[in-house]
C-alpha positions as CSV (number, residue, x, y, z in Angstrom):
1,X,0.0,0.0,0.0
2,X,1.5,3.6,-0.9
3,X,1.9,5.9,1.7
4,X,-0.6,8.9,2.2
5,X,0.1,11.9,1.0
6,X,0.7,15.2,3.4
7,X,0.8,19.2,1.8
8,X,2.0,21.8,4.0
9,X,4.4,25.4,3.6
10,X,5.0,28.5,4.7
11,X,5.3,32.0,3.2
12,X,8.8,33.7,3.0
13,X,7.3,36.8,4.5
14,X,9.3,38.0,8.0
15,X,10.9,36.3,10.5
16,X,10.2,31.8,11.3
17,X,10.1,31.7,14.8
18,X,10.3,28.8,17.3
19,X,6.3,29.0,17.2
20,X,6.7,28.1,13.8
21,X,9.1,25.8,14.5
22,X,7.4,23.6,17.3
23,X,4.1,24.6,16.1
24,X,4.3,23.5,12.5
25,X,7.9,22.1,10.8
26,X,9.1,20.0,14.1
27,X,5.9,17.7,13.5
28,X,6.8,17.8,9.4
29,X,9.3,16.1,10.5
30,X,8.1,13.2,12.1
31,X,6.3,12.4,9.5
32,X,8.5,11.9,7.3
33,X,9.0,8.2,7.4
34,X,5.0,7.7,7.6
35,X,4.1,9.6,4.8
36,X,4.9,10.9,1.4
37,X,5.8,14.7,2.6
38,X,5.5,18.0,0.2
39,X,6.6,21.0,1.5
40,X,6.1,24.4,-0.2
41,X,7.5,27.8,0.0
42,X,4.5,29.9,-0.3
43,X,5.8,32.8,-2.5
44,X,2.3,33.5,-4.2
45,X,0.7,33.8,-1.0
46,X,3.5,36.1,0.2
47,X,2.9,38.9,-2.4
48,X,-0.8,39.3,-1.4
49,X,0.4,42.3,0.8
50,X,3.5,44.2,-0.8
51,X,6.5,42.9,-0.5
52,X,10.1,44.2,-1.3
53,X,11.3,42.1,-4.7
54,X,14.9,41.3,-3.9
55,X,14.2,40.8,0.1
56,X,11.2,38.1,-0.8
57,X,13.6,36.4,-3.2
58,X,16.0,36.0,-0.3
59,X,13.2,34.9,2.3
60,X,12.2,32.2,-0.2
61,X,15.7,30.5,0.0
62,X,16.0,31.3,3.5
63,X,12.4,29.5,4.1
64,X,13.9,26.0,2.6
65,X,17.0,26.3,4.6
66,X,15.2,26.6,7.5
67,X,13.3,23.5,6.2
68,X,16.5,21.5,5.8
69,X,17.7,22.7,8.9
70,X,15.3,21.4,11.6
71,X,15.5,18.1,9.0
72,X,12.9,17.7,6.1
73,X,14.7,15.4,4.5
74,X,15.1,16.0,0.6
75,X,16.1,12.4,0.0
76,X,12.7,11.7,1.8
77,X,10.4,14.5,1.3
78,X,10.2,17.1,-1.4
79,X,10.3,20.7,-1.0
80,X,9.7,23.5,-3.6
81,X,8.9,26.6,-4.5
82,X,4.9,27.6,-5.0
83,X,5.8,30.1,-8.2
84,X,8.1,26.8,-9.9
85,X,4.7,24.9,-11.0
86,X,2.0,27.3,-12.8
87,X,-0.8,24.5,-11.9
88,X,-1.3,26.1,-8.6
89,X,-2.7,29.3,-10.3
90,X,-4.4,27.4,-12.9
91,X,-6.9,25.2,-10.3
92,X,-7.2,28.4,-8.3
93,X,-8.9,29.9,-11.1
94,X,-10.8,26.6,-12.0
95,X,-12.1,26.5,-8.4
96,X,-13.1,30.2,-8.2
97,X,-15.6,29.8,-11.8
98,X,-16.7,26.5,-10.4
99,X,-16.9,26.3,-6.4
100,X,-15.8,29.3,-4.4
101,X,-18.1,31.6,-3.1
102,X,-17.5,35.4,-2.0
103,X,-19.5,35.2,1.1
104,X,-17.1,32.4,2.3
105,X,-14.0,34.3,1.8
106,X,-15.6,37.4,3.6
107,X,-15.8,35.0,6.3
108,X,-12.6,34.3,7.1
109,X,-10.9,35.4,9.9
110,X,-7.6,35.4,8.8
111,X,-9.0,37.6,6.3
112,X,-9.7,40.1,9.1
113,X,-6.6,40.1,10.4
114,X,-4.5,40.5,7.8
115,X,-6.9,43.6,6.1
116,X,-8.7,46.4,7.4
117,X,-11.8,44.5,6.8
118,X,-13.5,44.7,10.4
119,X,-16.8,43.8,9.4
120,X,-18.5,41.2,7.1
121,X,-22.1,40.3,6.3
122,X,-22.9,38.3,9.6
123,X,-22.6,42.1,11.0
124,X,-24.2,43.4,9.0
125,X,-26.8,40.9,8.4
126,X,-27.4,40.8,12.3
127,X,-27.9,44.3,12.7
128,X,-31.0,44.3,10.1
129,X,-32.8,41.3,11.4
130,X,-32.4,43.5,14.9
131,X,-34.2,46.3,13.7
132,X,-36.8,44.7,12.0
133,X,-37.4,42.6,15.3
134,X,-38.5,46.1,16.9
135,X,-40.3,47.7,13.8
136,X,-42.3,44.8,12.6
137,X,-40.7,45.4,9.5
138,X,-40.1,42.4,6.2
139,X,-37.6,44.1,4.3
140,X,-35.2,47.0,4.3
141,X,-37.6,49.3,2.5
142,X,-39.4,49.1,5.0
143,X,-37.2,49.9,7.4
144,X,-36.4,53.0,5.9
145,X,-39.7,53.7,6.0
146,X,-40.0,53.1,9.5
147,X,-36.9,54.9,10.6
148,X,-38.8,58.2,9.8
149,X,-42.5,56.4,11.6
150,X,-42.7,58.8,14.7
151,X,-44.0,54.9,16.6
152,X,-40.4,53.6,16.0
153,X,-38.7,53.8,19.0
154,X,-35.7,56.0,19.7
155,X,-33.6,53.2,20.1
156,X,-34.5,51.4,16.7
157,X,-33.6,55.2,15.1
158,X,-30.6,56.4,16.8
159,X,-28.8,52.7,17.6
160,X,-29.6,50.0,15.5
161,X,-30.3,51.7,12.3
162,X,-27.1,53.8,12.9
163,X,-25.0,50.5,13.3
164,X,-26.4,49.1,10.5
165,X,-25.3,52.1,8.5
166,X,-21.8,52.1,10.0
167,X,-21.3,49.2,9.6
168,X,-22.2,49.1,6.0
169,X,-19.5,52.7,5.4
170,X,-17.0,50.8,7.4
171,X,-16.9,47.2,5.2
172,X,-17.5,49.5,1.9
173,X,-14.2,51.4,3.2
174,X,-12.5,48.8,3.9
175,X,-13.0,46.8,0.8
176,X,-11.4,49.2,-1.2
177,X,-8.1,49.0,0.6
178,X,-8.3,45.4,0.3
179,X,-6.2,43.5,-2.8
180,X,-8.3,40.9,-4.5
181,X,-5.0,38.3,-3.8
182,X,-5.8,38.7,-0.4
183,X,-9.4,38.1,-0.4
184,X,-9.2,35.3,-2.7
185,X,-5.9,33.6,-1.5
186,X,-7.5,30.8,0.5
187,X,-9.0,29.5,-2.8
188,X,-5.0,29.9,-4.1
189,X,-4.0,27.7,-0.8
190,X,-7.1,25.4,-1.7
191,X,-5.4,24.5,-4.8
192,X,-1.7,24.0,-3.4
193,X,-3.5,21.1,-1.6
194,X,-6.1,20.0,-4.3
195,X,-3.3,19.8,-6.6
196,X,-1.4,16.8,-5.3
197,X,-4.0,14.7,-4.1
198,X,-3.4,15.3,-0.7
199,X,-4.4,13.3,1.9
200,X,-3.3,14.8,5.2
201,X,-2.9,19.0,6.1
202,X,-0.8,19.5,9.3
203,X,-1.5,23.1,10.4
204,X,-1.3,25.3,13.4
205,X,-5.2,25.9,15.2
206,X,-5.0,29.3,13.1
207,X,-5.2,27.5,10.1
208,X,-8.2,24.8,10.4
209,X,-10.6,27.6,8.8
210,X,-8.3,27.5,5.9
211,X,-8.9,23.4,5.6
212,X,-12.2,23.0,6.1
213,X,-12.8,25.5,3.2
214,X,-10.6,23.5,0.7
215,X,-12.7,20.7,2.1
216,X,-15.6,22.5,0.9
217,X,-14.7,23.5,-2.3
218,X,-13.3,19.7,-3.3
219,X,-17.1,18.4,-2.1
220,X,-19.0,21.3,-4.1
221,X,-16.7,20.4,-7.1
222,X,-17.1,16.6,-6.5
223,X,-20.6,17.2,-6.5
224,X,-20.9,19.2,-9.6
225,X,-19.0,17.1,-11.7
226,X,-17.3,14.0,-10.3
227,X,-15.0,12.7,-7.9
228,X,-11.9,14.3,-9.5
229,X,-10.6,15.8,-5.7
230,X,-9.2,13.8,-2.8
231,X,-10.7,15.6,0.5
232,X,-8.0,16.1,2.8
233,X,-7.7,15.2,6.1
234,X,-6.2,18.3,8.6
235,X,-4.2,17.2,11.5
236,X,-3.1,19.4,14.1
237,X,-0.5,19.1,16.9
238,X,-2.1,18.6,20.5
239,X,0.6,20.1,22.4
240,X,3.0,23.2,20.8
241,X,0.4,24.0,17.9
242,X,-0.3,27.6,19.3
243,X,2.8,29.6,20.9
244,X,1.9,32.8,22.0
245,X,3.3,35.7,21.9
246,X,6.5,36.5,24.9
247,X,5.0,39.8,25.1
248,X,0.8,39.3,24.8
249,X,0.3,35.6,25.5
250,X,-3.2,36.1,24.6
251,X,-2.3,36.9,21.3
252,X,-0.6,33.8,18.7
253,X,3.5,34.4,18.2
254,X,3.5,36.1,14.9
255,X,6.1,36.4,12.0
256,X,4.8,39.8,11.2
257,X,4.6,41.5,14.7
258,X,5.7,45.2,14.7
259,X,7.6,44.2,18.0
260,X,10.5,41.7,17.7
261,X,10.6,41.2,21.3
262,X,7.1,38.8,20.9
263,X,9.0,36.3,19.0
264,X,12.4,34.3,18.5
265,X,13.1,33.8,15.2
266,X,15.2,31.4,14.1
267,X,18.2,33.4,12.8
268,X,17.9,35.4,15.8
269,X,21.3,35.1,17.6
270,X,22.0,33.1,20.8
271,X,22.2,36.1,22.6
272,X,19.3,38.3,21.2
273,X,16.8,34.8,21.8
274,X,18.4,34.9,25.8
275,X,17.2,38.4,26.4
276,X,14.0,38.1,25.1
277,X,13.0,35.8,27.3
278,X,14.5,37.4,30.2
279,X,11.9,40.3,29.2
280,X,9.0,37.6,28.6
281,X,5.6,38.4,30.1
282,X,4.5,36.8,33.2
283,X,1.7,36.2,35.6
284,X,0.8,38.0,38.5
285,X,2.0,35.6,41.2
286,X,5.5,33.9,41.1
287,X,4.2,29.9,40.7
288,X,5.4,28.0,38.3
289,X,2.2,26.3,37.2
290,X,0.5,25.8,34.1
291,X,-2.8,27.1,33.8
292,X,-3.5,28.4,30.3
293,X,-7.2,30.3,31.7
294,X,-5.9,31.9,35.3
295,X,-1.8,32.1,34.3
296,X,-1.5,32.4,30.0
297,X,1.8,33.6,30.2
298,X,3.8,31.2,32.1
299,X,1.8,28.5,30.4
300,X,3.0,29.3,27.5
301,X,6.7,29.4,28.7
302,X,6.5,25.9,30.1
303,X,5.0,24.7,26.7
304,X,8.4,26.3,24.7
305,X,10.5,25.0,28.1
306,X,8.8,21.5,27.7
307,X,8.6,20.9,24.0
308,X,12.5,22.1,23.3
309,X,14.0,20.6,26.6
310,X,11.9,17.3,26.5
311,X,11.1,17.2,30.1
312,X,6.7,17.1,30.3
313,X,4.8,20.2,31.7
314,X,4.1,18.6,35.0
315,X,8.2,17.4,35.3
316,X,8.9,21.1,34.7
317,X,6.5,22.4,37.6
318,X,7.9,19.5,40.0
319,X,11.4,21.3,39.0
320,X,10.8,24.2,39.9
321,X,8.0,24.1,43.0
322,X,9.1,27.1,45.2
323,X,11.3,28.9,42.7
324,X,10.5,31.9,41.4
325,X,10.2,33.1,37.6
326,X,13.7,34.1,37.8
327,X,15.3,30.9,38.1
328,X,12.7,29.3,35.9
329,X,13.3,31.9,32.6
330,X,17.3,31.6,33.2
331,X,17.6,27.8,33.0
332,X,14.7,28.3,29.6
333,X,17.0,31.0,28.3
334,X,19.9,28.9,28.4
335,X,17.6,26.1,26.8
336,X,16.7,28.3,23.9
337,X,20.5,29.3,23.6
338,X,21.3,25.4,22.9
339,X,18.6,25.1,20.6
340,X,19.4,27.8,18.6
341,X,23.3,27.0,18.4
342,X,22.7,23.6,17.3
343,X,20.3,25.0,15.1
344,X,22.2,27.7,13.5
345,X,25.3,25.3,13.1
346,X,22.9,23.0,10.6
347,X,21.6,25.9,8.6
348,X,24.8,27.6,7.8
349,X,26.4,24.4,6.5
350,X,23.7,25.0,4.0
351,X,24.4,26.7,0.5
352,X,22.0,29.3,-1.3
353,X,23.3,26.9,-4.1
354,X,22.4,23.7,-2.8
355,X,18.7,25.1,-1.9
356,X,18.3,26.5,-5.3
357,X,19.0,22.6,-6.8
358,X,16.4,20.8,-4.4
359,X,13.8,22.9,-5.1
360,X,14.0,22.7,-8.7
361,X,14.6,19.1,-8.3
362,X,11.2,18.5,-6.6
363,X,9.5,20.9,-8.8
364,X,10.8,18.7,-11.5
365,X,9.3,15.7,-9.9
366,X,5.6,17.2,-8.8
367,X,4.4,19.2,-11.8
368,X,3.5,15.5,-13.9
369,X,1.4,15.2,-10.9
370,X,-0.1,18.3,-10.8
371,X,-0.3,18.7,-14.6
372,X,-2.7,15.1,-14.4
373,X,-5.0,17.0,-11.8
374,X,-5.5,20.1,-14.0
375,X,-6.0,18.2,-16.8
376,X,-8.9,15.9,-14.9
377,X,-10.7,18.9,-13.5
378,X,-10.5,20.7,-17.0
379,X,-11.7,17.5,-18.5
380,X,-14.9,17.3,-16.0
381,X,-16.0,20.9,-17.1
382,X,-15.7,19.9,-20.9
383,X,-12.4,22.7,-21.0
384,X,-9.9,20.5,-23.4
């Protein structure tokens, strides 16, 4: 029996940090042996906000180092770059004519985040069916009618039919800053996984929106024409799959974050990873115990401390029962120092060159494959 197949990448936008690490590329690479791995440097997806040409073509080989690094194997796993095999933006556009639907990308929250989209139709949408609750009204005719009715109440005229009409200015405003890539690129990561058949989607909690949408769009194809796409399966670490931030832990360690003191990216030095845990956020008492609800911060420490060290969560609150944070971010500072030295000493070994040849290599290898699922999906909607 062949081994399943498992899609996953990154975008060569900012910094990888040891949340993307643990998170994500530390459980690529257990799988290795299980699966048959493809891993993708996101490049397409990275130029749906601006990006500066000659730094993203340098964050693109950096991204596969780091890859080779913490140990995708290329002799057992392939690894290439998104932009190498045209297919990718050829199903994207198949699956946007044939089974993507606006209102589902206005829904995602990533979306959100990433935009200055602050509203979408659920909003919206909510806000009507409020007023007409208190006006008795059907449609929104009527409720402009009823906005000037001297029986409306105050409340229906100067709060919920004001918040409908902000929020309507506020998503028309922000549309119009927004780049169609960046509305539509979940259809675009859709296809990355579509393409190759996939069987298996490891992703961070962040991402799960993302999966079940390709999920959706495979079915609504399927279902329209035939059972052309595999639906993948998403699989996401129990323990290390969200890192938060050192300096918010209520918000997920980011890439992207204005502050570099709320992450520790991998090329950081020794040094520069010791002190920014030193300055790490903590909880307001001085126990070393792992509460995610009542003590976020430290929590999140001891999941870093636990997953890089190997000692468990409850090990590390045993250790260090009756010490204060003190001791316990020194001893996880010098454990984030040995990571990142043994770390760093792999990745600089690595040539620009050497990248450059693997990733046209497995190009090489995966665009028969994604060529045949083009061609079957262009086939189903009579396109020859």
């Amino acid at each position: 029996m062949s081994k399943k197949i498992v899609f996953s990448g990154v975008q060569p936008s900012g910094s990888l940090h040891i949340g993307n690490y643990l998170g994500a590329i530390s459980q690529w690479v257990g799988m290795q042996d299980k699966f048959s791995c493809i891993f993708c440097v996101v490049d397409y997806h990275a130029i749906t906000v601006d990006q500066d040409p000659k730094l993203l073509s340098k964050k693109t080989i950096e991204v596969a180092k780091l890859y080779l690094a913490s140990g995708i194997d290329p002799k057992k796993s392939l690894i290439f770059r998104q932009s190498d095999i045209p297919e990718h933006t050829e199903l994207a556009w198949l699956l946007n004519c044939t089974s993507a639907r606006i209102s589902d990308l206005l829904r995602m929250t990533q979306l959100k985040n990433k935009s200055k989209i602050q509203f979408d139709l659920d909003d919206i949408t909510e806000a009507f069916e409020e007023m007409k609750k208190y006006t008795g009204s059907k449609t929104t005719k009527d409720l402009l009618i009823a906005q000037n009715n001297e029986q409306v109440t105050e409340f229906v005229r100067t709060a919920s039919f004001e918040t409908a009409k902000h929020f309507i200015k506020e998503f028309k405003k922000s549309l119009e800053g927004t780049s169609v890539g960046l509305l539509d690129y979940p259809v675009l990561m859709a296809a990355d996984i579509l393409l190759y058949q996939t069987d298996v989607v490891p992703v961070g909690h962040d991402q799960v929106q993302h999966i079940e949408l390709t999920r959706t769009l495979a079915k609504r194809f399927n279902s329209k024409f035939s059972n052309v796409l595999k639906i993948p399966e998403v699989q996401i670490r129990k323990e290390g799959a969200r890192i938060m931030a050192l300096d918010d832990a209520t918000k997920k360690m980011s890439k992207s974050s204005a502050n570099s003191n709320s992450y520790i990216a991998l090329t950081d030095t020794p040094n520069e990873a010791k002190k920014k845990i030193m300055k790490a956020q903590t909880d307001s008492d001085n126990k070393i115990k792992y509460d995610t609800k009542k003590k976020p911060a430290i929590s999140n420490l001891l999941t870093i401390f636990s997953l890089l060290s190997g000692h468990t969560v409850p090990d590390l609150e045993k250790m260090y029962q009756g010490k204060g944070y003190g001791d316990f971010k020194t001893d996880l500072a010098n454990v984030v120092e040995a990571f990142l030295i043994d770390f760093q000493k792999k990745y600089n070994k690595i040539s620009d060159k050497e990248v450059e040849k693997i990733l046209q290599a497995s190009a090489k290898k995966l665009q028969p494959i994604a060529r045949k699922t083009v061609d079957s999906v262009k086939k189903k909607m009579g396109i020859n």
